[in-house]
N, C-alpha and C positions, 0 to 999 in steps of 0.2 A: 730787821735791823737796818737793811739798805732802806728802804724805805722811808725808816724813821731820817736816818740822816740825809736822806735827799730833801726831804721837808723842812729840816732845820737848816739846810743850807740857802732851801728858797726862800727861807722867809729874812735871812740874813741878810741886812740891807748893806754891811761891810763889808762885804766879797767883791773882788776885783773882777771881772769877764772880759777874757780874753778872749781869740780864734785866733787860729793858726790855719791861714789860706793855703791849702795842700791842694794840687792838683791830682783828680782822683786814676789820672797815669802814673803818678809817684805812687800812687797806695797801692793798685795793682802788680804795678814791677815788683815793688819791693812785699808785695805777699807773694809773688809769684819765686820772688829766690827766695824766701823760706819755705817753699812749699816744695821748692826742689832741692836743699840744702838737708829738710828732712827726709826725703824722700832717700836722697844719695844715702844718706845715715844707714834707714830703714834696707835698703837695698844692699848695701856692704855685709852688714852685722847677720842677715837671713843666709839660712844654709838650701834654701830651696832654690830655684832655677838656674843652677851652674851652665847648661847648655845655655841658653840666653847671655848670662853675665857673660861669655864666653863672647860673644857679639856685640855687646852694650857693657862693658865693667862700669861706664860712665853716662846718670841718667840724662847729663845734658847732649852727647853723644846723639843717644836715642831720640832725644825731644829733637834734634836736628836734624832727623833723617826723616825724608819720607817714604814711607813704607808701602806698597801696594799689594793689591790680594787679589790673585790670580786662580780664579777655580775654573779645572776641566774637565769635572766633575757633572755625571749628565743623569740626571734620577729619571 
């Protein structure tokens, strides 16, 4: 069905074409706050890693810190 009407839209010689010149740092940003927007959601509503949330309740919080990993650990 997509198909079919991609076809009939191409061949439509009465269709306006437009763009919209988006710089692809706008489309980033802004997939980047809904990716952490749902994320915060997905992150509230779970009853799993309370120790954590306990550290981070807020994933922009966490996206801001850097974290390092320190092993003393000698095999």
């Amino acid at each position: 069905m997509a198909d079919q009407q991609a076809k009939e839209a191409a061949r439509n010689k009465n269709i306006e074409e437009y763009y919209i010149k988006i710089p692809k740092s706008v489309v980033m940003s802004e997939q980047k706050e809904q990716s952490v927007k749902w994320w915060q959601r997905e992150w509230t509503e779970t009853t799993k890693g309370a120790i954590t949330k306990a550290f981070f309740p807020e994933i922009e919080d966490r996206l801001n810190t850097k974290l390092y990993s320190h092993s003393n650990r000698t095999w």
